[in-house]
C-alpha positions in Angstrom: 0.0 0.0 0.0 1.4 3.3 -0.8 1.8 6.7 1.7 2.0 9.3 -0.5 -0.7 11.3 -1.1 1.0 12.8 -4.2 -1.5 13.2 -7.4 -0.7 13.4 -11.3 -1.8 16.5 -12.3 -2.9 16.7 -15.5 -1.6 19.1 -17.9 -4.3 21.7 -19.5 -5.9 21.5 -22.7 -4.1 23.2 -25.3 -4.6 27.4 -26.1 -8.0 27.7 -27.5 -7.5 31.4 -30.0 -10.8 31.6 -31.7 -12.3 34.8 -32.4 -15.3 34.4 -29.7 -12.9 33.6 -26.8 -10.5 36.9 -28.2 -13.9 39.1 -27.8 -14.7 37.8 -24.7 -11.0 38.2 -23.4 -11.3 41.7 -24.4 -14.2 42.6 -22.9 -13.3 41.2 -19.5 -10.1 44.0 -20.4 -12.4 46.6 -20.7 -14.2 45.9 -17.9 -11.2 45.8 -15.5 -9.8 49.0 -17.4 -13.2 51.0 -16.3 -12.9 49.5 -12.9 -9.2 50.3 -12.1 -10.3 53.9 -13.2 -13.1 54.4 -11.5 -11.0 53.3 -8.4 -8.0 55.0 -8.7 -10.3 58.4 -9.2 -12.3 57.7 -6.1 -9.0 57.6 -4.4 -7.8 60.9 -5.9 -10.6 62.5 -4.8 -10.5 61.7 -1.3 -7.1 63.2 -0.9 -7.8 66.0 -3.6 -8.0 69.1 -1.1 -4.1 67.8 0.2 -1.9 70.3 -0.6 1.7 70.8 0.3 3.5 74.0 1.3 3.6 75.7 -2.2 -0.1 75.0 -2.6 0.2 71.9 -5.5 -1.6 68.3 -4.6 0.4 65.8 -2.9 -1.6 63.1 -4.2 -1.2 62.7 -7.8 -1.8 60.3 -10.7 1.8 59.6 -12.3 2.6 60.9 -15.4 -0.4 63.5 -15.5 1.1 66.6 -14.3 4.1 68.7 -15.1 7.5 67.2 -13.7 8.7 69.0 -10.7 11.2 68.8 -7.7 10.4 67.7 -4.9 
């Protein structure tokens, strides 16, 4: 009688690329896109009225604003 508990796992079918399962991929994209926006701008908004000593935002997006020292 054997001790292991160890199991064979099977290896997955192989890539399905159709054009249904491409549209449905991108979709689910989209969707994660709006979401992460909609997210990231509810945060931004919370901390919105921060300013720092010069009166700029302390909170920013990356890459949205003018480069400047800090």
């Amino acid at each position: 009688m054997k001790q292991d508990t160890v199991i064979e796992i099977k290896k997955p079918e192989t890539f399905i690329d159709d054009p249904i399962t491409e549209l449905i991929r991108q979709g689910a994209r989209d969707i994660l896109f709006k979401a992460l926006e909609i997210e990231i701008n509810g945060f931004l908004s919370l901390y919105a009225d921060l300013k720092d000593d010069q009166g700029r935002k302390r909170i920013t997006r990356n890459g949205y604003l003018p480069k400047r020292d800090i």
